[in-house]
C-alpha positions in Angstrom: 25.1 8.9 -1.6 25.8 8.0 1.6 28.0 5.1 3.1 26.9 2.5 5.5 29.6 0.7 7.9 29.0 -2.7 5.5 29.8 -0.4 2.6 26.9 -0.7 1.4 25.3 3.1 -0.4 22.0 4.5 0.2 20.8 5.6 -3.0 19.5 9.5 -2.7 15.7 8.6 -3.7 15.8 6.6 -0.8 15.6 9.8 2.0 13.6 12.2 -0.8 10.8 9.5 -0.8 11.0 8.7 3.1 10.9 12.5 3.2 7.9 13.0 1.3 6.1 10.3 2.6 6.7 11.7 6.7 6.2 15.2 5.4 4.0 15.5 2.1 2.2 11.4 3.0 2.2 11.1 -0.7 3.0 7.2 -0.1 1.1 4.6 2.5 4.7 2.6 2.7 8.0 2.4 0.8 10.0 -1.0 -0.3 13.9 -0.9 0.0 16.1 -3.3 -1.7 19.7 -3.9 -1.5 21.4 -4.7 -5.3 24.1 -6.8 -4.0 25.9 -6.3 -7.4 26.2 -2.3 -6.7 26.3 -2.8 -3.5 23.6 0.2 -3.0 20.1 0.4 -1.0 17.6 1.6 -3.6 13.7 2.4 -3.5 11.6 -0.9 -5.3 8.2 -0.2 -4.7 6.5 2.9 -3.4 2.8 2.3 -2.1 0.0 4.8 -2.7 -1.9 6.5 0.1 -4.8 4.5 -0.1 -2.7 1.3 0.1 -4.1 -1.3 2.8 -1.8 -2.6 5.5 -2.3 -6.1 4.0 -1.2 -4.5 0.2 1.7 -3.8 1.7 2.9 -7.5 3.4 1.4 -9.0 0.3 4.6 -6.9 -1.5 7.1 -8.4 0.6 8.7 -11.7 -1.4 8.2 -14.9 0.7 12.3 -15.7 0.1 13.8 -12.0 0.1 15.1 -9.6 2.9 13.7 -6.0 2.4 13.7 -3.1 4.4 10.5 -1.4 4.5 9.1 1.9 6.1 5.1 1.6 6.7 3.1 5.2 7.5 0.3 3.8 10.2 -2.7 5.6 10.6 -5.1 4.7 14.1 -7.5 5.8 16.1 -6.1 5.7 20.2 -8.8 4.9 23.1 -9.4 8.1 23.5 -10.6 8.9 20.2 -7.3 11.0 18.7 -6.6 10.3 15.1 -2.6 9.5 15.3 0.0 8.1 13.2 3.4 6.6 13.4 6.0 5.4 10.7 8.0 1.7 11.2 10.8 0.7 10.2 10.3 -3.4 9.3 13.5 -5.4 8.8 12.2 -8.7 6.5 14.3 -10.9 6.6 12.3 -14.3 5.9 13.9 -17.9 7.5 13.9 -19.1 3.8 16.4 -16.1 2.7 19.6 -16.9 1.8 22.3 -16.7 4.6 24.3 -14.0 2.9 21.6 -11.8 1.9 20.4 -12.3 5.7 24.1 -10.6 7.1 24.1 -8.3 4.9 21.0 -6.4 5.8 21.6 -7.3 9.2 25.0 -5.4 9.2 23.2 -2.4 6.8 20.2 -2.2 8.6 21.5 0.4 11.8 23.3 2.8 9.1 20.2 2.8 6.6 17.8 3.7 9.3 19.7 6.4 10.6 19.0 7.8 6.9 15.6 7.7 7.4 15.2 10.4 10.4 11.8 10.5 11.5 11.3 6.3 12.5 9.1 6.1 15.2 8.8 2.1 15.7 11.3 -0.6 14.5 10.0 -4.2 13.6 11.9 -7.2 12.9 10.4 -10.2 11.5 11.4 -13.1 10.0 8.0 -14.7 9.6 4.7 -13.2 8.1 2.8 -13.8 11.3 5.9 -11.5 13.2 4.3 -8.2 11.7 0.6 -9.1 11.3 -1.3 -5.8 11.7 -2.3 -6.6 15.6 1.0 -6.4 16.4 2.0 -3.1 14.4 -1.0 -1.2 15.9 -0.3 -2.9 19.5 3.1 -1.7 19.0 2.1 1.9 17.8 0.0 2.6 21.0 
C-alpha cells in the first residue's frame, strides 16, 4: 500500500485495475473512493468495456468527490482510431468542505499511482466534463 502526502493509502487493487484497464482494456472507466474512516483510496465501481461515456457520469453521486479514470476511444480528423485515459477529479459544489480538501490534497499523490494518465479533468459541476469537452480535450 502506498502513502500519499495527506496520509491517505492507495489500496493495491487500485493500480492492478488501472493497469489492466491501460494494458488488458478489460474496463471502459474505473470509480475511486476515499473511506475517510481507513483513511485509504479504494476501487468502487469498475465499468465494463461497452460502458457509454454517459454510463459513466451517471455513476458519479451528485453530493460526493470521486476520483475517476475514464479510457476514451475517438476517431481524429484524419480518420486514425485513437485513445486516451483521464484522470477526472469530482468534486461537486454541494460536497462537503472536508471531503473537498481532502481529495484535493490526495489527488497529486494518487495519480502519480496511476502511470499512464494522459489528460487530467477537474470539475465541480456535471456540465465541467460533458463529453464535448473530454473529446475536445483529447485531440
Amino acid at each position: 500500500m502506498a502513502n500519499s502526502a495527506s496520509g491517505m493509502a492507495v489500496n493495491d487493487e487500485c493500480k492492478i485495475k488501472f493497469l489492466e484497464l491501460k494494458a488488458k482494456r478489460n474496463f471502459r472507466f474505473i470509480i475511486f473512493k476515499i473511506d475517510e474512516r481507513i483513511q485509504q483510496v479504494a476501487v468502487e465501481k469498475l465499468g465494463e468495456p461497452g460502458e457509454s461515456y454517459e454510463d459513466f457520469t451517471a455513476c458519479l453521486p451528485a453530493d460526493e468527490c470521486r476520483y475517476a479514470v475514464f479510457d476514451l476511444d475517438f476517431v481524429t480528423d484524419e480518420n486514425c482510431q485513437k485513445s486516451k485515459i483521464f484522470f477526472i477529479s469530482w468534486a461537486p459544489d454541494t460536497s462537503r468542505v472536508r471531503s473537498k480538501m481532502l481529495y484535493a490534497s490526495s489527488k497529486d499523490r494518487f495519480k502519480r499511482e496511476l502511470d499512464g494518465i494522459q489528460v487530467e479533468l477537474q470539475a465541480t459541476d456535471p456540465s465541467e466534463m460533458s463529453f464535448d469537452i473530454i473529446k475536445s480535450r483529447a485531440i
